[in-house]
C-alpha positions in Angstrom: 90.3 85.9 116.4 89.7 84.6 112.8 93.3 84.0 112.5 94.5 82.7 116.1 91.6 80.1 115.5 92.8 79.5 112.0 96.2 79.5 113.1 95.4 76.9 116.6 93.7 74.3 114.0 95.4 72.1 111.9 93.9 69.5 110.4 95.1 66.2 111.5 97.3 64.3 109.0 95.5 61.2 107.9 98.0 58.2 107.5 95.5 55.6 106.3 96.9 52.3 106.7 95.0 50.3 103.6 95.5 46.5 103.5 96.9 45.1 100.4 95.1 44.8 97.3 93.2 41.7 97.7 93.2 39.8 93.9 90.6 38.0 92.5 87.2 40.2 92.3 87.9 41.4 96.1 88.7 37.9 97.8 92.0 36.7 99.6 94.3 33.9 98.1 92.7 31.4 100.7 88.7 32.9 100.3 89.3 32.3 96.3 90.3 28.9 96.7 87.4 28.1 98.8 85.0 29.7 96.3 86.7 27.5 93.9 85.8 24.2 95.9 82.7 25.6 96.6 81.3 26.3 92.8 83.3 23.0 92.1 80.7 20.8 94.1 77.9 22.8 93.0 78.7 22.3 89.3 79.4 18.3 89.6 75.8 18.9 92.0 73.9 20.9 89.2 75.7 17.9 86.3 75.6 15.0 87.7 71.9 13.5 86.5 73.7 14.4 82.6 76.8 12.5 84.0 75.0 9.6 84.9 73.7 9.4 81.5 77.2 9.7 80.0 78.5 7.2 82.2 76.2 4.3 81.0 76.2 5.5 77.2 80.1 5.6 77.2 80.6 2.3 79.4 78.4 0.4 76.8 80.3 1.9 73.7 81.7 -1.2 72.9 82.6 -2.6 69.8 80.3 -6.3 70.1 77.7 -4.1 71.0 75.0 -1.6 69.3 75.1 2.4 70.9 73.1 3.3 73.5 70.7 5.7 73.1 69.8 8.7 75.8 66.4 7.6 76.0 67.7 3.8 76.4 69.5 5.2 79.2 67.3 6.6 80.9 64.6 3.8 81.2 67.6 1.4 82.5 67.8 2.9 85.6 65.6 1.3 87.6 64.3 4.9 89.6 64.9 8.6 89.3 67.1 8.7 92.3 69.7 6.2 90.5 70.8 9.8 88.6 72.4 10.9 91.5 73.9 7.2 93.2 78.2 7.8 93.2 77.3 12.2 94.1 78.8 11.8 97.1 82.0 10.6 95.7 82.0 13.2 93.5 81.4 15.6 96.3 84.5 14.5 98.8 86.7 14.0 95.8 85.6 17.8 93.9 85.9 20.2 96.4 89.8 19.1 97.4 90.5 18.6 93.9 89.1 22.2 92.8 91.3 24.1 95.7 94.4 22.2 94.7 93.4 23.1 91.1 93.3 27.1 91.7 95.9 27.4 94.3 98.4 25.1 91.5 96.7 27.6 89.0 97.2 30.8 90.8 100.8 30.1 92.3 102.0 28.6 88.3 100.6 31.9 87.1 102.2 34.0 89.7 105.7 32.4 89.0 105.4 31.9 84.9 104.1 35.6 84.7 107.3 36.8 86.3 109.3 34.6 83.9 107.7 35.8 80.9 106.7 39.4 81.9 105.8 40.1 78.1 102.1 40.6 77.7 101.8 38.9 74.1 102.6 36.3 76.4 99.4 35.9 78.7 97.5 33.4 76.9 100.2 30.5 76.8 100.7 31.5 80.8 97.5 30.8 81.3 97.4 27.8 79.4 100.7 26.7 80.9 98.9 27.6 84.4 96.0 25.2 83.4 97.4 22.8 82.4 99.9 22.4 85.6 97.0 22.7 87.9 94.9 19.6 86.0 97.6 17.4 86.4 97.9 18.2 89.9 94.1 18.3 90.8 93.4 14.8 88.9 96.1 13.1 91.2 92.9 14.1 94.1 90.2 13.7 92.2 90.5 10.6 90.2 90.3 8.2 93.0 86.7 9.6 94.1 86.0 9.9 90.3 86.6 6.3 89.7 84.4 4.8 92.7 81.7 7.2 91.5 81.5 5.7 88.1 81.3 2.1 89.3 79.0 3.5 91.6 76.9 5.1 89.1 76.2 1.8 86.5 73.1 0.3 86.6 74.7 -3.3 87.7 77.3 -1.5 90.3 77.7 -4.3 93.0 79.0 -2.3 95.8 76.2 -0.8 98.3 78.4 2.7 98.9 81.5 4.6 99.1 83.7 2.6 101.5 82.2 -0.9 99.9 83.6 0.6 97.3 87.0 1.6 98.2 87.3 -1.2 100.4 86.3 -4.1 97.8 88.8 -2.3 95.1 91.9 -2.0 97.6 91.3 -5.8 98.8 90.6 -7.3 95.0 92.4 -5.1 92.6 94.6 -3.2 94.8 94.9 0.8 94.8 96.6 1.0 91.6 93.2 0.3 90.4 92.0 3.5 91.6 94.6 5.3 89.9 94.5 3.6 87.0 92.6 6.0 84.6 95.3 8.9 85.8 97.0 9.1 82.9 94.3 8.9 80.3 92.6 11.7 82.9 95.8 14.2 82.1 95.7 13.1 78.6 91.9 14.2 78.4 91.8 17.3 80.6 95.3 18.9 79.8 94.3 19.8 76.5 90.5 20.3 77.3 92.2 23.0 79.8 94.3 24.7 77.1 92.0 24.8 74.4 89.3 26.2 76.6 91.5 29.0 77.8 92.6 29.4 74.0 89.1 29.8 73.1 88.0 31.5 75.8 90.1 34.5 75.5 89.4 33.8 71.4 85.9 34.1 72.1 86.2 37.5 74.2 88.2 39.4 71.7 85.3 38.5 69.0 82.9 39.3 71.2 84.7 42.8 71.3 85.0 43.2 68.0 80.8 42.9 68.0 80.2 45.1 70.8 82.7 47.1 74.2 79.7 46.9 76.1 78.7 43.2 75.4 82.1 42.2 75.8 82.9 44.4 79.2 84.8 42.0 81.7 82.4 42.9 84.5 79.1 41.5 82.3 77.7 38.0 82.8 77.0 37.9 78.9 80.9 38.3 77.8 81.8 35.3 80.5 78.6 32.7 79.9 79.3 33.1 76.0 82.6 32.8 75.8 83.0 30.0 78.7 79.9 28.3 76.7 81.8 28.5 73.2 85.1 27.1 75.1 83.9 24.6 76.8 81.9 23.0 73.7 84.7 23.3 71.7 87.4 21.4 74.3 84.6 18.8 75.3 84.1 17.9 71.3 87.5 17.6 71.4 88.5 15.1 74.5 85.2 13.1 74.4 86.9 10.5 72.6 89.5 10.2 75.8 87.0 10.8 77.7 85.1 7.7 76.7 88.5 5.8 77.3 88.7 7.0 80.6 85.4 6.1 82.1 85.9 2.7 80.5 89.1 2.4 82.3 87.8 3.2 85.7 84.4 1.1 85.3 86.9 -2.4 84.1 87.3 -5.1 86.8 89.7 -7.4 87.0 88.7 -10.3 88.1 90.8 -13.2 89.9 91.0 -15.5 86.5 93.0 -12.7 84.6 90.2 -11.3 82.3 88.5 -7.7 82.7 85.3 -6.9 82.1 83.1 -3.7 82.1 79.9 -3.4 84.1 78.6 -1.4 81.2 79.3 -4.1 78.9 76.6 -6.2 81.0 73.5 -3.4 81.1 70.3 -5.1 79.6 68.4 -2.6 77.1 
């Protein structure tokens, strides 16, 4: 009986069909690039009170003029809420601009790896990958960024978003939006390689200190080493960066001269 039975069953063959390998820490091509918009607009969210700040000191950095201090900053705005006027600018223009950023970043990545399948390689694909998807995420973000600087200074005229847009397009045109672009690429393309630079710098030290500290799947290795990189490319592109914001804030006005907002705040 033992062996008719044993003979009768048969374990059924088990085809599993498994999906393929989703990338990226278990999300799909399409879920990682809304992940990406979404911590965009939550960073800009979290930064934006600091930006503020940053605006005003780097739009009053002018030669005929003394530096502004934080603190003189701060008691210029005439109410706490003024820290976050221009975030919803920032918020329509972040969250397109961050899924064109990863989905440029991913697909350069994809295609440059492939090229250069030599591992010594990596870091400049990555870099390479960076720096292809800031050019193409500024083209969508720079607009927005522009109307929420003007938006942000203390003597902005314009009561809102499409006052804003609307007011630039008719007086200045929509080359006026744009016109901090290249400055933008100039600033951020290098921010983006040196912080991958340093970044994977940072990790392989971090390594060398401890295998546990420096485990990919531990918060510590990734907030240190994203810290270190991103101090290191903002000291570096600060000075464009101050450029660029006093690009975007410059009006020209119908008699031929420009002039910053900043250039007007009373201290």
């Amino acid at each position: 009986m033992d062996a008719d039975a044993s003979a009768k069953f048969h374990p059924p063959d088990l085809h599993l069909s498994l999906p393929p390998a989703a990338p990226h820490d278990g999300l799909l091509f399409h879920q990682f690039m809304a992940a990406g918009s979404v911590a965009g607009v939550v960073e800009h969210t979290a930064m934006f009170p600091v930006d503020t700040l940053k605006t005003l000191i780097q739009t009053h950095s002018l030669p005929c003029r003394s530096p502004l201090s934080l603190q003189q900053a701060f008691r210029s705005l005439p109410g706490p809420f003024s820290l976050y006027r221009g975030l919803s600018a920032m918020a329509l223009g972040a969250a397109p601009a961050h899924a064109v950023y990863f989905s440029v970043y991913e697909l350069s990545k994809k295609h440059l790896s492939q090229q250069n399948p030599n591992p010594s390689l990596a870091p400049l694909v990555h870099a390479s990958s960076g720096v292809l998807a800031t050019i193409s995420s500024d083209a969508v973000l720079t607009p927005m960024d522009t109307v929420k600087q003007r938006l942000q200074l203390c003597d902005s005229p314009y009561r809102g978003i499409l006052d804003c847009v609307g007011r630039v397009l008719r007086e200045e045109g929509l080359g006026a939006l744009f016109r901090s672009y290249r400055t933008t690429v100039l600033m951020n393309a290098p921010f983006t390689a040196v912080h991958f630079a340093t970044y994977e710098a940072a990790k392989r030290a971090l390594t060398g200190v401890s295998e546990e500290i420096a485990d990919d799947g531990r918060l510590a290795a990734h907030a240190t080493a994203g810290a270190a990189a991103g101090a290191f490319a903002a000291a570096i592109t600060t000075p464009l960066d101050v450029i660029k914001t006093q690009l975007q804030c410059q009006v020209r006005e119908s008699l031929g001269r420009s002039e910053t907002f900043g250039a007007r705040l009373v201290t």
